[in-house]
N, C-alpha and C positions, 0 to 999 in steps of 0.2 A: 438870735441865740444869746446875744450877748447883754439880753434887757432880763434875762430869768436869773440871772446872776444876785446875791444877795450881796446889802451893803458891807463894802472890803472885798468883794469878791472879784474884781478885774480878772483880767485873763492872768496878769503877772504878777497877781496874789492868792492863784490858786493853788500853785507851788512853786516854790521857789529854793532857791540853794546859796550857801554861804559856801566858795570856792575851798574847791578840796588842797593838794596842795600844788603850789604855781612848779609848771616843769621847767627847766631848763634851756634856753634856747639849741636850737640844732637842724642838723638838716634831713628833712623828712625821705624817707626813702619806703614808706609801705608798701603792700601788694597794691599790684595797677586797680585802679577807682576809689580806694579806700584815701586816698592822697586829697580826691575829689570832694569826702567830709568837710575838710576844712573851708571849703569855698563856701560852705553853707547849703550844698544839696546833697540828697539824700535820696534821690531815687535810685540810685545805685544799690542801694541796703538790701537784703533779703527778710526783708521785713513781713513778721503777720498781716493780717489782716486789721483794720482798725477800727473796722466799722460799729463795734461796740462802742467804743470812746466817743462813734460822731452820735451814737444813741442818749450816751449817756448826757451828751451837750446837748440836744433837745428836751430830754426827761429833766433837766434839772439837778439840782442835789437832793440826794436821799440819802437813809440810816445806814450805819457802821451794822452790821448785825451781832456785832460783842459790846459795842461799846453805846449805839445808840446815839453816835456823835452827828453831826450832821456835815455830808462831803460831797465833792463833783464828782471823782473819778475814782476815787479809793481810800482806803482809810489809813492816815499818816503814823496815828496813835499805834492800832491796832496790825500793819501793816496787813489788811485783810481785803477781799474785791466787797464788794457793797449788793444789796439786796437783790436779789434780781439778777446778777451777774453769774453765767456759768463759769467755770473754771478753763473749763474746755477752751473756750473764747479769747483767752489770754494765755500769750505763748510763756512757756516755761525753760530757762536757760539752764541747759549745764556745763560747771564749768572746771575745767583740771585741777584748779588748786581752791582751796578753801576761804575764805573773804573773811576778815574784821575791818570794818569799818569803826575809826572810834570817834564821838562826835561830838564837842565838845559841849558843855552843860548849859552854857549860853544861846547858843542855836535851837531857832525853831524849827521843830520838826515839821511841820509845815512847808518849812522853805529849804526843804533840801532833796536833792534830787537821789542824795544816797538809800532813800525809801523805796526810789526804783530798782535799786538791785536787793532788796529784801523782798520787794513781792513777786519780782520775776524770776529772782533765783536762791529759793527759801532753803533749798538742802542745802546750798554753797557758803551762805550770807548770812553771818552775826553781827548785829551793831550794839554798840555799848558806849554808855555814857559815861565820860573822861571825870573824875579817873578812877571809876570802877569797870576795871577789864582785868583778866585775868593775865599773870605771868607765864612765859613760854617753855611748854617743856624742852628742854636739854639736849634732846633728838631729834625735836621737829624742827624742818628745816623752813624760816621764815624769813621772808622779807619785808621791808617797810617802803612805800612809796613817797620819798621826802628829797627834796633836792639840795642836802645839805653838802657839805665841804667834801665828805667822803664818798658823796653818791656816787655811783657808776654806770652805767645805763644796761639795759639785760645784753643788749651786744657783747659787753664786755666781759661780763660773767661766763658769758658761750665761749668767748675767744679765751678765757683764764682756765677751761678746764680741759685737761689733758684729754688725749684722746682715748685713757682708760675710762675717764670719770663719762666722755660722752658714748663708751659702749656699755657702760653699768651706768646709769643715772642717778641711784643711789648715793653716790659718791658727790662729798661737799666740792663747790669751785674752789682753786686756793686760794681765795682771799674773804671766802665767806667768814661771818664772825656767826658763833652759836649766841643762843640768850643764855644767858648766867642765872637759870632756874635749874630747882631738884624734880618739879609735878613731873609725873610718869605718864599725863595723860594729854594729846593735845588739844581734846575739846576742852571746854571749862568742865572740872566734876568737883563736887563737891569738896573733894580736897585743895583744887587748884580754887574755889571761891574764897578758900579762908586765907590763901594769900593775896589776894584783891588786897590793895590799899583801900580802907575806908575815906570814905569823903571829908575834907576837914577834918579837924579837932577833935569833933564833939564824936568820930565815928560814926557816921550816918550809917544804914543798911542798904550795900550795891548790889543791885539788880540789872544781870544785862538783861538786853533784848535781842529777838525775844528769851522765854527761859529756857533756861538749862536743861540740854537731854538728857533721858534717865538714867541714872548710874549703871555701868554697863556690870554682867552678872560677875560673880566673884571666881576669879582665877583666869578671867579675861585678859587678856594685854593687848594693848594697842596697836597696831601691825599700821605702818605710813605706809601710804600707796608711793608705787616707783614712780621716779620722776628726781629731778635735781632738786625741785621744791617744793614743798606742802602746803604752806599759806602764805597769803600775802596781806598786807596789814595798808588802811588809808584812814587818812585822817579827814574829820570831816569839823572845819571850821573857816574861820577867817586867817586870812595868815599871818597875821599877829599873833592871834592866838594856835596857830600850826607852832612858831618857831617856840613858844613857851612848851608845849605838848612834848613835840617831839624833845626835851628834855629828859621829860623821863626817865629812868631807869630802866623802864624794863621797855621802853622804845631804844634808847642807846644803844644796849648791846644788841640791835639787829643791823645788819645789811643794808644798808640805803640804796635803793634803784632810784634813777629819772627817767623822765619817759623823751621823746623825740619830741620835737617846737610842732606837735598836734593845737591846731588854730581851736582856741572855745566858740560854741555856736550860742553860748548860753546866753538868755534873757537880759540874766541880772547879776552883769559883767562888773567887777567893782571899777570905780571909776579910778585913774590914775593905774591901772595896773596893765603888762604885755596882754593880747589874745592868748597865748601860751598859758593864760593862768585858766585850766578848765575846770568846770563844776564836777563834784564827786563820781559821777553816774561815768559821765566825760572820761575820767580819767583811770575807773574802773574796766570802761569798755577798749580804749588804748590801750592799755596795758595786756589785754589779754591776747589782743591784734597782734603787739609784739611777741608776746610768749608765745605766740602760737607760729609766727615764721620765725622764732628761731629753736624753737625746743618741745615741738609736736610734729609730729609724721603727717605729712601730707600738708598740700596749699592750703591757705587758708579760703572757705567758701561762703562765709558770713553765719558761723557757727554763732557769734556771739553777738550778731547784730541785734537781734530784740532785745539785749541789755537797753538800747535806745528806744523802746516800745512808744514808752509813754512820753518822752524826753523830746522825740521828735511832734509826734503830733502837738503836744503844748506848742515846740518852738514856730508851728503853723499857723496855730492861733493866735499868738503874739503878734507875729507879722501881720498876718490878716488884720487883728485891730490897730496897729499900728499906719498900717495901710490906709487902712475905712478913716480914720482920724485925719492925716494927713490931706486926704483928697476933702475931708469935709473944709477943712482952714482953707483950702485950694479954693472951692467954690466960692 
């Protein structure tokens, strides 16, 4: 499999990821087998079926069908399945709150795992390149996943809010901070793009990804679903470049969460940094594992596991060539 591979193509150049942002250490306490992730297995997961992916490792790379690029497993650019591929065949995640990923202008799309939560879960997942993203309407209640001074972890937000705010969910924790925007709308609409800061100087023209949905009809208003919170926001870079980002302005004024010391299983682990520091997908899929034992009805049953769809099968592959490699120097 691994000889149909084009040159640059290894297993751990087919996708890869610039670490989303590093959590905080602490002590894991998840639902029973999910603790077991960190160890580095994964048959615990309620995972799809894969057997497309081991298709697509014998078939080789083939076209983008928008873009005509050339790919193994899906298209990065376009975040779209590739020729040949049914839809049906790749499971599709839903998930309670809304996802911006934002990721910084430097990072190859190529090497981020945060492309797996755009193709697995396209109604949830906007990604946008820093720092064209949209400011936060005034109402919608968001979070940021950054483990800065003020962060708190969602534990603490559950334990901060009265026992009115957790029979109405509605109701802010009390220590949440609103974002200091006017837009009336929480998606990006056309009025919320003209307050996008432009790119440098010269005013570049921002375009998230993918685009923007259609302006909704006139006299519509935006009705947030119930719940404590509506979106949650990740950064998607190196963490140098995380701790420049989250400066922002219109990152600042949100709520900073950390997640629990979740062990990264990732590839392409920065050198010098904890396991604690997980790749975007990683840290997308944690987080909802949390939000969901403390602020969804019912245990959690691997609702969100195929967020790791693709994430685990690469991480299979790796090993395996890693593996084959070692035994060859062995012989």
């Amino acid at each position: 499999m691994m000889e149909k591979m084009e040159k640059g193509d290894n297993v751990e150049d087919l996708q890869g990821d610039s670490s989303c942002c590093p959590k905080q250490p602490r002590s894991v306490s998840g639902e029973q087998g999910l603790t077991q992730l960190a160890e580095g297995s994964f048959k615990h997961l309620r995972m799809a079926s894969q057997t497309v992916l081991e298709e697509l490792m014998k078939r080789g790379r083939s076209k983008c069908p928008k873009c005509q690029a050339s790919r193994m497993f899906y298209c990065y650019t376009c975040f779209s399945l590739l020729e040949g591929i049914s839809e049906e065949r790749v499971p599709r995640v839903k998930l309670p709150l809304k996802v911006d990923i934002i990721k910084h202008s430097c990072e190859t799309d190529g090497k981020s795992t945060a492309v797996h939560a755009c193709i697995l879960a396209p109604d949830d997942v906007t990604m946008y390149t820093y720092p064209c993203f949209p400011e936060y309407d005034k109402n919608e209640k968001v979070l940021l996943v950054f483990p800065g001074p003020d962060s708190v972890t969602l534990d603490d937000l559950e334990k901060e809010m009265t026992e009115d705010d957790k029979k109405d969910r509605g109701e802010k924790p009390r220590n949440y901070v609103t974002p200091r925007v006017d837009s009336q709308s929480s998606d990006p609409s056309p009025q919320a793009v003209k307050k996008m800061k432009l790119a440098g100087d010269k005013g570049e023209h921002c375009t998230p990804v993918p685009s923007l949905p259609p302006k909704a009809p006139a006299g519509s208003e935006k009705r947030y679903p119930e719940g404590p919170f509506h979106r949650v926001v990740f950064i998607d870079s190196t963490w140098n470049q995380t701790n420049k980002m989250s400066m922002d302005e219109r990152l600042k004024a949100l709520q900073c969460v950390k997640l629990q010391a979740w062990e990264s299983q990732f590839w392409r682990h920065q050198k010098g940094t904890p396991r604690t520091f997980l790749s975007t997908v990683e840290a997308i899929y944690y987080f909802f594992v949390e939000y969901h034992g403390l602020l969804q009805e019912g245990p959690y049953s691997g609702q969100y596991d195929n967020l790791l769809f693709f994430f685990t099968f690469m991480h299979g592959l790796v090993n395996n060539a890693k593996a084959h490699k070692h035994a060859l120097l062995q012989a």
